[in-house]
N, C-alpha and C positions, 0 to 999 in steps of 0.2 A: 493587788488592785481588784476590789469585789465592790458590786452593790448590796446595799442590804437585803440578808434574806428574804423581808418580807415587802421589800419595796415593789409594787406591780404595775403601778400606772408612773410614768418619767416625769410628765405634765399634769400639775394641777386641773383640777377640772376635765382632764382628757379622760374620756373610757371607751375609748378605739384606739389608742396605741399602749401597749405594752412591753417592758422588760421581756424578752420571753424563755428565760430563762426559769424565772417566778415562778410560770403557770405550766411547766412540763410536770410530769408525774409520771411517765413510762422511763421504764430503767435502761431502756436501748434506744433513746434520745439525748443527744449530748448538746449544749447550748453554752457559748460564750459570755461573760460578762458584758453589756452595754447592748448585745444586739436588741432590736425592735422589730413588733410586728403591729404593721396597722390594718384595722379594719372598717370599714364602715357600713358592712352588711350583715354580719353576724356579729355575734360577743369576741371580741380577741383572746379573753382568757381559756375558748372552745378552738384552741389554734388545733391542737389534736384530734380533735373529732372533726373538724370541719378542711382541714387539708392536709394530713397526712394520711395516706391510703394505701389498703391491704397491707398495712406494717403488723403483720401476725408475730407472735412469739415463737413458733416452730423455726421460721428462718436462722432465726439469731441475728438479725443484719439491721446495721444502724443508722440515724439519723445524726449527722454531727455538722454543728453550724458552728462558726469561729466568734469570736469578737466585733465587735461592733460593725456588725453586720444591719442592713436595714431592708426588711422584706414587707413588700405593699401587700396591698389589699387581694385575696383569692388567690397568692400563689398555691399550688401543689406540689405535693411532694409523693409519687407513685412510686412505691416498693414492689419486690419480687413477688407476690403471690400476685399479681395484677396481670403475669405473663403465661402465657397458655407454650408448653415446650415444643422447640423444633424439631426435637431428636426424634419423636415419634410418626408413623405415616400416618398420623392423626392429630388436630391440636386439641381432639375435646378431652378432657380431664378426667378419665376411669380412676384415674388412683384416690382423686380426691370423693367419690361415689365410692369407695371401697367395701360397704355392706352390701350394694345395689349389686357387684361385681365381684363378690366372695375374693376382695383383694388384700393383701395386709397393710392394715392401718399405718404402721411405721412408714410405709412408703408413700404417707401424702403429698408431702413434698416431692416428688415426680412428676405432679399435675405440671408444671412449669418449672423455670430455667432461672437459675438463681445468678446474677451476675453481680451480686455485692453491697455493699453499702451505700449509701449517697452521704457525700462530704463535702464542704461547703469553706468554703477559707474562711479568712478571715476580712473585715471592711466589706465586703461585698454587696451589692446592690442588687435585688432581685424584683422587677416589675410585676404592675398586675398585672395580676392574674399566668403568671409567668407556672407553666409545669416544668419540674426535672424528675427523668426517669429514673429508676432503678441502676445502678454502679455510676454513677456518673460524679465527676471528681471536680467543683469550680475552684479554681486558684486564686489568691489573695488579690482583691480591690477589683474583681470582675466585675461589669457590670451585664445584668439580664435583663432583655429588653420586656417590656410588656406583650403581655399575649405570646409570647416566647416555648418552644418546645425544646427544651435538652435534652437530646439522645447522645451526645459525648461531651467526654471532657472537654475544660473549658484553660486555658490558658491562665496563668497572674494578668492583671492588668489590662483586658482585652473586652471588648464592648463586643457582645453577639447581639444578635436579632434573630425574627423569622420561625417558618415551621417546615423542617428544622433549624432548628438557633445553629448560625453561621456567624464568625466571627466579622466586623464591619470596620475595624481600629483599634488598635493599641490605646490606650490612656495616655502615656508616657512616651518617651524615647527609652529604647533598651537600656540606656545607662541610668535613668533615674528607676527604671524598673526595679534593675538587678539594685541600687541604692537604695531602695525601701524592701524590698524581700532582705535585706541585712542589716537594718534596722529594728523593723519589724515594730515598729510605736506603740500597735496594738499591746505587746505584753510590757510597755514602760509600765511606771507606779502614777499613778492618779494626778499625783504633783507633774510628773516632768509633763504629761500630756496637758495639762493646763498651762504651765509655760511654754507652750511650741502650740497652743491654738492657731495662734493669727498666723504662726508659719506655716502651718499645716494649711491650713484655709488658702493661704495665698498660693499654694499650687507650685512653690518655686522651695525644691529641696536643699537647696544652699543656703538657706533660710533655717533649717532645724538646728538645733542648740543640742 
């Protein structure tokens, strides 16, 4: 189940939401089929320059969104060079000054405190202008509320809010949770997801085919 390579805008006429899969070009950004990002303050095809931050290549640490995932207008996404280290009795940043400080270059990354990738499930819902920090892990069908701050992990199925983003409700009951984390619809074939629309839609899992 793939869109086409060169497909970038979903809607006719539309040039604020896009595929966004289409418009990545960094090789430590990973993007699911069908996911979307809308904007209507900048270009959406400048999704990387305009909200993904301090995602340097010295890290190694990645951006990974799942499938048909749909992320509004100004979310962020802040990676590990963004964090000044705790382990030091100081948080200013000598290593990364390392000519200013006769320091060895290899050790720039010391300036801060590497705590992972950010990873993103799959279906997920992320509001404007919502930020998620560095290591933090959302689980499938989450929803993020607007104006929202991720500093941890986020549960499957679980609506957060706030600063910081605190969990407000389940989506589900535990039992249709755990029934679509084993399903998983997102990786069906193109067809079967067109036959299970309107069940899907109707919110009631005894309904999927």
């Amino acid at each position: 189940m793939t869109i086409p390579a060169d497909k970038i805008y979903p809607r006719t006429g539309d040039k604020q939401t896009v595929y966004l899969k289409n418009v990545i070009t960094r090789p430590n950004i990973e993007v699911g089929d069908y996911t979307m990002y809308n904007d209507f303050v900048n270009d959406p095809v400048l999704f990387e320059k305009n909200n993904v931050f301090y995602h340097y290549p010295i890290n190694n640490d990645w951006l990974k969104i799942g499938k048909f995932c749909s992320i509004a207008c100004g979310a962020k996404f802040i990676f590990n060079s963004a964090n000044h280290t705790l382990k030091s009795l100081s948080t200013y940043p000598f290593p990364l000054f390392f000519e200013e400080w006769a320091l060895e270059r290899k050790n720039v990354a010391d300036s801060w405190d590497n705590k992972g990738d950010i990873v993103v499930g799959n279906d997920v819902w992320i509001g404007y202008e919502a930020v998620v920090m560095a290591g933090v892990k959302i689980g499938d069908g989450a929803i993020i509320g607007a104006r929202s701050l991720v500093t941890k992990d986020i549960p499957p199925y679980t609506i957060v809010g706030g600063l910081p983003a605190k969990p407000i409700r389940k989506r589900f009951s535990e039992e249709t949770i755990l029934r679509l984390l084993e399903i998983r619809w997102w990786d069906w074939p193109r067809e079967k997801i067109s036959e299970n629309i309107t069940a899907i839609q109707s919110g009631l899992i005894e309904y999927i085919k």
